[in-house]
ZAMARGU-4260 file (C-alpha; in steps of 0.2 Angstrom, whole numbers, plus 5000, padded with zeros to 4 digits):
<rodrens>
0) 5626/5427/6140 | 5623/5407/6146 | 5632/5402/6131 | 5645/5415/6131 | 5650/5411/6148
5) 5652/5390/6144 | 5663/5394/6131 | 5673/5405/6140 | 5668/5421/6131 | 5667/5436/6144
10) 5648/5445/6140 | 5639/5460/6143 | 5621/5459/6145 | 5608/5476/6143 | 5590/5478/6145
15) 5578/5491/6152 | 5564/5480/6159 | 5569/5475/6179 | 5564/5458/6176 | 5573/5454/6163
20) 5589/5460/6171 | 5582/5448/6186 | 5581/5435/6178 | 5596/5436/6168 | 5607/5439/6181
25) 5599/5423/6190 | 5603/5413/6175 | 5621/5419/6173 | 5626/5418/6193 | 5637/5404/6198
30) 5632/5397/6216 | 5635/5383/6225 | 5617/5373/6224 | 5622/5367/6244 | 5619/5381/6252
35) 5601/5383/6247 | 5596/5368/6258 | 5594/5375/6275 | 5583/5391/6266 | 5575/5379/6259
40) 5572/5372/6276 | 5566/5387/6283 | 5554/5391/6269 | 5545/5375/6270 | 5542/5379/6292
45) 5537/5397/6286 | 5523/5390/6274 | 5520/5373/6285 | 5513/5389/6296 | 5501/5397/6283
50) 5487/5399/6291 | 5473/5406/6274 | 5475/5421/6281 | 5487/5436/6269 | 5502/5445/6276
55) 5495/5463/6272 | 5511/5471/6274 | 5517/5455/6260 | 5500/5462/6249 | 5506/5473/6233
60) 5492/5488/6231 | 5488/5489/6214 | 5472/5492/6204 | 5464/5474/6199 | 5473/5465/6211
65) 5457/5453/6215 | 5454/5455/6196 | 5471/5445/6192 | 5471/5434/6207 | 5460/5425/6217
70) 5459/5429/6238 | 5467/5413/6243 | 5481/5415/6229 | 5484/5429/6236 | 5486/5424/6253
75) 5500/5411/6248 | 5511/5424/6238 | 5511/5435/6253 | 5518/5421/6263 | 5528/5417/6250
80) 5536/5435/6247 | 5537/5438/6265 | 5549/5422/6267 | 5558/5425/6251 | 5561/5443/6255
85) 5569/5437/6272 | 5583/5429/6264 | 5598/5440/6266 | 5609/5434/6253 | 5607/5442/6237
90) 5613/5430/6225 | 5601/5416/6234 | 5586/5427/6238 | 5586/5432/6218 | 5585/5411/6213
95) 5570/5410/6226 | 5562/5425/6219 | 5562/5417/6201 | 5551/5404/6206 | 5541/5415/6215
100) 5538/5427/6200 | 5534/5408/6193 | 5521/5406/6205 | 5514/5421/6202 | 5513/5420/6183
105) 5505/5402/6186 | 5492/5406/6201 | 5485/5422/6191 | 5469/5424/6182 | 5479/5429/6167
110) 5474/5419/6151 | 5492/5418/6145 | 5485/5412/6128 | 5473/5421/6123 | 5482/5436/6114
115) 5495/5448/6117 | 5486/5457/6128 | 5483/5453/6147 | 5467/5445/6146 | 5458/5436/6162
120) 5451/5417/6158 | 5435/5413/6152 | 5422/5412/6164 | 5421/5393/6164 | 5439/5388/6165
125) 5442/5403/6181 | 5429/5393/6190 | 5439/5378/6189 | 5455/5388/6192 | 5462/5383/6209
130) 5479/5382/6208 | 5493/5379/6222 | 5507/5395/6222 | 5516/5384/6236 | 5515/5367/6225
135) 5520/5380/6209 | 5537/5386/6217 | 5545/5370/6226 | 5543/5363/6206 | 5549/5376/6198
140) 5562/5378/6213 | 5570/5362/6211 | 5569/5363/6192 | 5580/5380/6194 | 5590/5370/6205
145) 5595/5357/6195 | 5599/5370/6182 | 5610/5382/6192 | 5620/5365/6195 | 5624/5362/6179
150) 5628/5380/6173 | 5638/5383/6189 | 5650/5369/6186 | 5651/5372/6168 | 5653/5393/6167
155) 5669/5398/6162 | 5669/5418/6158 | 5663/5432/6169 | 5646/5440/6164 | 5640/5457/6167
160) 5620/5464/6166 | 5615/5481/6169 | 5602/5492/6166 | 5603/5503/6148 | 5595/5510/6137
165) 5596/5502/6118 | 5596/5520/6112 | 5611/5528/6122 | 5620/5515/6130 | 5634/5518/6144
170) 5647/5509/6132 | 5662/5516/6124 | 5665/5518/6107 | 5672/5502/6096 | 5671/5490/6113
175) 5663/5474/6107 | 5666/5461/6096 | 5648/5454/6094 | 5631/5459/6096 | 5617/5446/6097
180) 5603/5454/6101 | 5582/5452/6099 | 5572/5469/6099 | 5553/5471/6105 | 5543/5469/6087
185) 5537/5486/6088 | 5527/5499/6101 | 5520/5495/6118 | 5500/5497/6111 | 5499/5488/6098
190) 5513/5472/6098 | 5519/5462/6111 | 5519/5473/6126 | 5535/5470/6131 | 5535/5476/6150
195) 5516/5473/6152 | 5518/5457/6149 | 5530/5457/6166 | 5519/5470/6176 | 5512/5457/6188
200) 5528/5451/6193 | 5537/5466/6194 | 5522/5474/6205 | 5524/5458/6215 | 5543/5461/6217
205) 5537/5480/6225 | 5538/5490/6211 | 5526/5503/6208 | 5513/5506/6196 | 5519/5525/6192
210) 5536/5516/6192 | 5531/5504/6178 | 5522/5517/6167 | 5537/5525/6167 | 5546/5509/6160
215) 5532/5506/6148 | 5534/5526/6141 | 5556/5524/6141 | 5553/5509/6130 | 5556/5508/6111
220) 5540/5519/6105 | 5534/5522/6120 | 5534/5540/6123 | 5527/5543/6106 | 5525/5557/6093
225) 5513/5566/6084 | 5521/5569/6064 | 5523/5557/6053 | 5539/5560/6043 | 5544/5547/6031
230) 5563/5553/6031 | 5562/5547/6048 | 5560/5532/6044 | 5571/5528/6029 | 5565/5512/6023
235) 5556/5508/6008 | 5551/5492/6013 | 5542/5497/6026 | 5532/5512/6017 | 5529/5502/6004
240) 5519/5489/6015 | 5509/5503/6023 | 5503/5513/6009 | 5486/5510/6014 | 5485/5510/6032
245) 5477/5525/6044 | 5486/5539/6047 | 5483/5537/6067 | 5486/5518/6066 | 5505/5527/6060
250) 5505/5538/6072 | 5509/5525/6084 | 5521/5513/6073 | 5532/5526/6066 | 5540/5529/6084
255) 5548/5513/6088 | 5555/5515/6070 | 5562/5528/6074 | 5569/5525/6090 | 5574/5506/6083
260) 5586/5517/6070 | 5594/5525/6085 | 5598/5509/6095 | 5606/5505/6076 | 5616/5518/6077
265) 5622/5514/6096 | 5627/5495/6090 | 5636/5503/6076 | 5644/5516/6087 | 5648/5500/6102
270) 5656/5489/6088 | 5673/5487/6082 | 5676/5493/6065 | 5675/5473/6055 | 5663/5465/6069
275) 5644/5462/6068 | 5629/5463/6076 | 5614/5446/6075 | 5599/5453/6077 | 5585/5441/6078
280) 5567/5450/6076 | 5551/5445/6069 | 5540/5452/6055 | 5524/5463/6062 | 5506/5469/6055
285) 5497/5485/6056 | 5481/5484/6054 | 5483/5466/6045 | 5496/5473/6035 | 5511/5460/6036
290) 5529/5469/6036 | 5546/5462/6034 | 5554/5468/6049 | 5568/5459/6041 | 5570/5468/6028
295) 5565/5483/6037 | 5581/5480/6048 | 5593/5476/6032 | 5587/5496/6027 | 5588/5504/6043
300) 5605/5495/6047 | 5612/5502/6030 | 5603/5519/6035 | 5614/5519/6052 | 5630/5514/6045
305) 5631/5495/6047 | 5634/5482/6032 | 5620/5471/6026 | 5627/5455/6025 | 5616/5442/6026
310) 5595/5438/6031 | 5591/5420/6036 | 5570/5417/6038 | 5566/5405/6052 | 5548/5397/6057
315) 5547/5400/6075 | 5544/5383/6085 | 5533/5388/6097 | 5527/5404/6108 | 5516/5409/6122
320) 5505/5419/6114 | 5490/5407/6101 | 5494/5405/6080 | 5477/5414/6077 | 5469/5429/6088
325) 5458/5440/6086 | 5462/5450/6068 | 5468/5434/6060 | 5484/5424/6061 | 5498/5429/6074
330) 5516/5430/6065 | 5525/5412/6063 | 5540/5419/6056 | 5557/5428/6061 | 5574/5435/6052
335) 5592/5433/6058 | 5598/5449/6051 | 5619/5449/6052 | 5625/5468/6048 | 5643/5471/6050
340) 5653/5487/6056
</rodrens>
């Protein structure tokens, strides 16, 4: 949507995780940097103020809070929500609340490379682990700053992001001319967990935990099912590749098959007839068991209607998660899969 917008190409924007929605709307918001300065001023009397001491009423209750963060943490980012959340214009307050959710990633106990799940650091390294959530946000402030000054003087096309679901959306028939797009990899569980790996900022921001279980079960594969039905699923790639994988290991990557062939079906249904859909998606295991999810996506395309075109294999660069984990070596490759209506 960024680069839609600088090149004068209006853009619709969909997602079901909050944060994301945040964060994109914070990115695509044209404002004039100006009139962050006397929040900014505010903000640093506010925390000039802070006295070690939390803002319980600033505290999000969650289980493992003191797990993921440290007391005096803790104490900052209530100070810093508290002032953050004071800010009464919502296009600023959501650029301040980006370097908060920032903070927060930086200052927790979460060893952000250890694997795709959340794990806390080492023993050794979270002694040593005494970072500054205030010194974390003015950086990452003014590098949003200097960002949002760019883009703001450059957009040229309106930009709109809501909150929809990949597998029904609230678009109409034959309404867009392109979709780019990146899917989640595969279910909640077992891949990259796509809202848990947002949960301590969201819970942060004030949502719930019963709110982000919710999220987690409304996301691809995430309500689950219990039959495996191979006509579910109709590509030969992927049985193929799983021949001899466990039943219950199946149990759980068969439903983001089937609801990633439903959200097919909707780009089909929201293209013109002629247009095409980029989706960009990396291959998977189950249980060390590599699959193409290129290939995967070429079939289940075909399956819902859409033209296979064309497959381009790219390294991936970089990523948060390590190259190796626990089971072996973490995926390094992606397809751009271009299917067309």
């Amino acid at each position: 949507m960024v680069e839609a917008s600088l090149k004068g190409i209006p853009s619709l924007g969909t997602d079901i995780n909050p944060f994301a929605l945040f964060l994109s709307k914070a990115k695509t918001t044209a404002i004039d940097v100006a009139a962050l300065a006397p929040i900014k001023e505010r903000l640093h009397a506010d925390l000039e103020a802070f006295d070690g001491r939390p803002v319980e009423a600033y505290v999000p209750s969650f289980t493992n809070l003191y797990h993921w963060f440290k007391p005096g943490i803790i104490a900052q980012l209530s100070h810093l929500r508290r002032a953050v959340d004071q800010i009464d214009n919502e296009d600023l307050q959501r650029v301040f609340r980006i370097a908060f959710a920032h903070a927060v990633m930086k200052c927790s106990n979460v060893d952000w490379k250890s694997s795709r799940y959340l794990r806390v650091l080492p023993e050794l390294k979270l002694e040593s682990h005494n970072p500054d959530a205030f010194t974390f946000f003015w950086g990452t402030l003014g590098d949003i700053e200097m960002r949002l000054a760019n883009y703001s003087a450059k957009k040229n096309a309106n930009v709109e992001v809501r909150q929809d679901d990949a597998r029904s959306l609230s678009i109409s028939d034959d309404a867009l001319d392109l979709i780019v797009t990146s899917p989640p990899y595969g279910e909640e569980r077992n891949t990259i967990p796509y809202i848990r790996w947002s949960k301590l900022f969201l819970l942060w921001l004030g949502f719930s935990q019963t709110e982000i279980r919710s999220l987690e079960n409304r996301s691809l594969g995430g309500a689950g099912k219990d039959a495996i039905l191979q006509g579910s699923v109709p590509s030969t790639t992927f049985w193929k590749a799983v021949d001899k994988v466990a039943p219950n290991r199946l149990k759980e990557a068969v439903p983001f098959l089937v609801d990633y062939l439903s959200s097919l079906n909707e780009m089909r249904r929201i293209l013109r007839p002629g247009c095409r859909a980029c989706i960009v998606i990396g291959h998977r295991s189950i249980s060390r068991t590599l699959i193409d999810m290129g290939k995967v996506t070429e079939e289940l395309g075909e399956a819902a209607g859409l033209k296979f075109e064309t497959i381009y294999y790219r390294n991936i660069p970089k990523k948060m998660i390590p190259w190796t984990g626990p089971t072996g070596e973490t995926i390094g490759q992606e397809s751009i899969v271009i299917l067309r209506k």
